[in-house]
N, C-alpha and C positions, 0 to 999 in steps of 0.2 A: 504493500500500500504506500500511493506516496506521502508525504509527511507537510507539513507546512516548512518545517524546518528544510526542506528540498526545496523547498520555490525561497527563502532566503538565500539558501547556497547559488541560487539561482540566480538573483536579483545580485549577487554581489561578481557573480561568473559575468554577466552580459554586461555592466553597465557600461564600459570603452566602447560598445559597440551597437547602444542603444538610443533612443531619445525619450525624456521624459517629457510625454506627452500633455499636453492640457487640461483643464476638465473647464468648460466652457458651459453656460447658460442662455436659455432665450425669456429675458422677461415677460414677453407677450406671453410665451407660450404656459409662462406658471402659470400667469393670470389666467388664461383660457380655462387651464386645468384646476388650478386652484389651490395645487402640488407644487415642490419644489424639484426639480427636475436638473440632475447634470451631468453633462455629459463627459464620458471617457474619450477624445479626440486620438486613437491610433490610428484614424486617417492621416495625421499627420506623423506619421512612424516611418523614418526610415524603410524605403520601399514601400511605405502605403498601405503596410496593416499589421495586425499583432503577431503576423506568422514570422518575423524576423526574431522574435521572442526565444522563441521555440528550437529555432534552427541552430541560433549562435548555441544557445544551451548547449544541446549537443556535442557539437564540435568542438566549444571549449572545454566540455567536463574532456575529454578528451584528451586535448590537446594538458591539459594539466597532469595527466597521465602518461605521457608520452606517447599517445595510443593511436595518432592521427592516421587513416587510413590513407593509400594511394589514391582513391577516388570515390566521391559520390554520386547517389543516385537517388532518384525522389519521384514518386509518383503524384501529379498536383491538378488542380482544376484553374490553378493561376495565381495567387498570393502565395502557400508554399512555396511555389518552383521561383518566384523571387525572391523570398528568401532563403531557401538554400540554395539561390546562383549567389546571392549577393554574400551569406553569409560563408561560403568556400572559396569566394573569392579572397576573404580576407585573411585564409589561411592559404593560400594559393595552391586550392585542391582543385582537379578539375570535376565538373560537374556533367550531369546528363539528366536532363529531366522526361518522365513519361506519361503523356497526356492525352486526353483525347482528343478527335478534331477539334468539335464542339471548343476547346480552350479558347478562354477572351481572348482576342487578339492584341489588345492592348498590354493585358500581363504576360503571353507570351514574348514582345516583342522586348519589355522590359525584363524578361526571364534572359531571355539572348544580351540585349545589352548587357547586362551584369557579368556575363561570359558564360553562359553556358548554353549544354546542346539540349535541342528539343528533340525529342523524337513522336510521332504524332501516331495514335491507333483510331476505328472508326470508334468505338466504346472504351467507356472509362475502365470497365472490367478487362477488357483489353489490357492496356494499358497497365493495371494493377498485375496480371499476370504475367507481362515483359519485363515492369521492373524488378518481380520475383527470382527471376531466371537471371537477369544480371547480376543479382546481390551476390549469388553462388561466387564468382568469380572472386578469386584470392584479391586481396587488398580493398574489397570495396566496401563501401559502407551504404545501407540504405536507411535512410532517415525519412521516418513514414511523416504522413502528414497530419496525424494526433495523436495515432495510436501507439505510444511511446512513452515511459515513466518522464525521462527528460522533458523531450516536449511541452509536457501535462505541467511539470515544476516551472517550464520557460513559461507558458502562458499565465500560467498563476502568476505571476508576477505583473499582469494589468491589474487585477482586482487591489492587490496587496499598494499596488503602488498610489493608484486610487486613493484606496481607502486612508493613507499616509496624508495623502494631498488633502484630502476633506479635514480630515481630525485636525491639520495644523489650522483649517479656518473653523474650529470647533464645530463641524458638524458630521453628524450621524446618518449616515442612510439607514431606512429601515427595509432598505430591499434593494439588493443587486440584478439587472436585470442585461441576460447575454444569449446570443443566437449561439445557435447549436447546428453545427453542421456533422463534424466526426467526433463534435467535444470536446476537442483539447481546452479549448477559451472555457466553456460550461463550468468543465471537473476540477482546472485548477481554481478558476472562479469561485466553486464549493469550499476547497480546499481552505481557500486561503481566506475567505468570508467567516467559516465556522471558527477558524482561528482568533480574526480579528475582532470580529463582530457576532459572537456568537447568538445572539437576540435579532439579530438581520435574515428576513428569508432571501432565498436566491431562487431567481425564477429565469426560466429556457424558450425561448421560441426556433419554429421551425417552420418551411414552409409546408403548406396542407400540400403541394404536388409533390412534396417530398419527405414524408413524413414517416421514416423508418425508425427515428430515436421515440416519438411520441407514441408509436406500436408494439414498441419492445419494452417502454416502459407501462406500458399497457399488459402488456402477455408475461413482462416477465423473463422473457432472454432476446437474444440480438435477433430483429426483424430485420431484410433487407428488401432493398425499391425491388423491383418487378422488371424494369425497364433503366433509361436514361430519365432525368426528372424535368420535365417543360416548366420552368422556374424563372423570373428575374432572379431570384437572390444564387445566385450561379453557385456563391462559397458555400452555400447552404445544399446543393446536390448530391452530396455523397451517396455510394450506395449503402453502408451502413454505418454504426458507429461503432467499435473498436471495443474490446475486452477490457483493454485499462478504462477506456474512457465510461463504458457503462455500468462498472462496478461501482464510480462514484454518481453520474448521474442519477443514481436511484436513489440519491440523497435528496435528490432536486426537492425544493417545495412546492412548486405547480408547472405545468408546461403548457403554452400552446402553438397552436396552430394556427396559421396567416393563411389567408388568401390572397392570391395577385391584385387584386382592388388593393385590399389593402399593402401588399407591399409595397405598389406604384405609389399611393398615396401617402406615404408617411414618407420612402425616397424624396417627392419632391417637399412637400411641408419639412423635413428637418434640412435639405440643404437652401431652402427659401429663409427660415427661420435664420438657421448659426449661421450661414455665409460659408459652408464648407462642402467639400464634393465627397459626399458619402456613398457608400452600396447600399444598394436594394435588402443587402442579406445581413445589414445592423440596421436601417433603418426602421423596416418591417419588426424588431422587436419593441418598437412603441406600438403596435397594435396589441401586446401584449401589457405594455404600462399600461395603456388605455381602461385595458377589460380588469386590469389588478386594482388599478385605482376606483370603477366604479366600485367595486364591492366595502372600502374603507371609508369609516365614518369619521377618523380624523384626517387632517392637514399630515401628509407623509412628507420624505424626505427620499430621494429615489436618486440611484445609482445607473445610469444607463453606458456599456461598454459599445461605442463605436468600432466596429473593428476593424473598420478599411473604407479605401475609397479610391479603388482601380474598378473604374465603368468602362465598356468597349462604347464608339458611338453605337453601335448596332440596341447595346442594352439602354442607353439613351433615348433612342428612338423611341422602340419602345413604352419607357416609364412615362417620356410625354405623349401618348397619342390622346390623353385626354387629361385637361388640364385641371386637378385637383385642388388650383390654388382658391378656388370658387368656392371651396366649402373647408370652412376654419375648424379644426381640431377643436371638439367638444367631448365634455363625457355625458350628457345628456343622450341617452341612446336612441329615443324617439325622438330626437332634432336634428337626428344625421340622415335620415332618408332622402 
């Protein structure tokens, strides 16, 4: 199990090779709610999301070991594969990432820039079972994209660091709230929440077209998708989530499920609101603040982890074919029709 004490070790491994991120507010948007609302900015993270977290972890626990491999490998849907091109760069390991076509074109090409190789299959499972067969190969190292003790300690380290930033302006959230794709961001989330704030729930969204973490914590063991997942929140596609990462998930305090209305819709209200270019697959977790806060009778205090913000124009396209900015974020739920 991992420990909180792992995502410390963590937080003190990465920090030469991190940014400490913002945590930003939209007055309007309390007033609307009524909530105080703030947000985790790892869109603005080095390479453009919380997966540089995760990656460096890795390769330095490593690299303090003596243990650095000849090359890496990664299987990604596009923020992974930036960062472990960006974070192998920095130990000047060569990389190879494997992805499906479907990969944003935008985080591929930022994968490549970084220096590493794509290689492209038609399916993500594809793909998962390429970069299997390579790991075989003597010196290589494959650094999954959450499903990994490391990882899970690298990503705990948004919540932890979070929650540091709020306490120094004395305030408490009473709820963390983070998208859930394979769960690395989720479970360290947990992790490091029950440590800090042990009276704070922590709550998961996912998308409804892709909703394998919300069916497995439903049944009870790992569900996977069926198919490829028809999704804006693209980081949110996995086909399932990960034995480390579901052993904590089941800590989770409530999950839900988005629909593409609403993920379009909260993409464009939070990057209208903060002024920042967010994904579909953290924004779409304020559809989840939304439905947590109607249910609370008092004034909360709320935690929201942004976790990137690499959009292709295609997924732009998209998010605006119909223009949400026309009906203002309410929790009154018979005044949103």
């Amino acid at each position: 199990m991992i420990t909180f004490e792992d995502i410390q070790a963590a937080q003190s491994r990465i920090q030469a090779f991190v940014q400490i991120t913002p945590i930003v507010q939209s007055n309007l948007l309390n007033d609307w709610l009524g909530h105080n609302i703030y947000f985790k900015a790892e869109c603005l993270q080095t390479t453009g999301a919380f997966k540089l977290r995760g990656a460096i972890n890795v390769i330095a626990k490593l690299a303090e070991n003596g243990e650095l491999p000849k090359r890496i490998v990664a299987n990604s849907s596009g923020n992974h594969a930036q960062a472990v091109a960006y974070a192998a760069a920095q130990f000047n390991i060569p990389a190879t990432i494997y992805a499906a076509q479907s990969v944003s074109a935008i985080k591929a090409a930022a994968t490549e820039y970084y220096g590493a190789t794509i290689k492209r299959f038609a399916l993500r499972t594809d793909a998962d079972k390429a970069v299997a067969e390579a790991a075989k190969q003597d010196g290589t190292l494959w650094i999954p994209p959450f499903n990994h003790p490391d990882i899970i300690a690298g990503q705990g380290t948004v919540a932890a660091e979070s929650i540091a930033q709020l306490n120094a302006q004395n305030i408490t959230p009473d709820a963390v709230f983070a998208p859930c794709g394979g769960g690395g961001l989720l479970s360290g989330s947990i992790i490091s929440t029950r440590a800090l704030l042990p009276d704070a729930q922590v709550l998961g969204a996912e998308p409804a077209n892709a909703n394998d973490a919300s069916r497995s914590l439903q049944s009870g063991k790992i569900e996977s998708l069926d198919g490829p997942a028809d999704t804006l929140a693209d980081g949110a596609a996995t086909p399932s989530i990960g034995e480390h990462t579901f052993e904590i998930i089941q800590q989770v305090d409530d999950f839900y499920e988005v629909d593409e209305v609403q993920i379009a819709y909260w993409t464009q209200w939070l990057q209208h609101l903060l002024k920042l270019h967010i994904e579909p697959t953290c924004a779409m977790t304020m559809a989840a603040v939304v439905a947590w806060l109607l249910e609370q009778k008092e004034q909360k205090q709320v935690l929201v982890l942004l976790s990137g913000g690499n959009i292709s124009q295609a997924s732009m396209q998209k998010i605006w074919q119909k223009d949400y900015l026309l009906q203002p974020p309410i929790l009154n739920a018979s005044d949103s029709e």
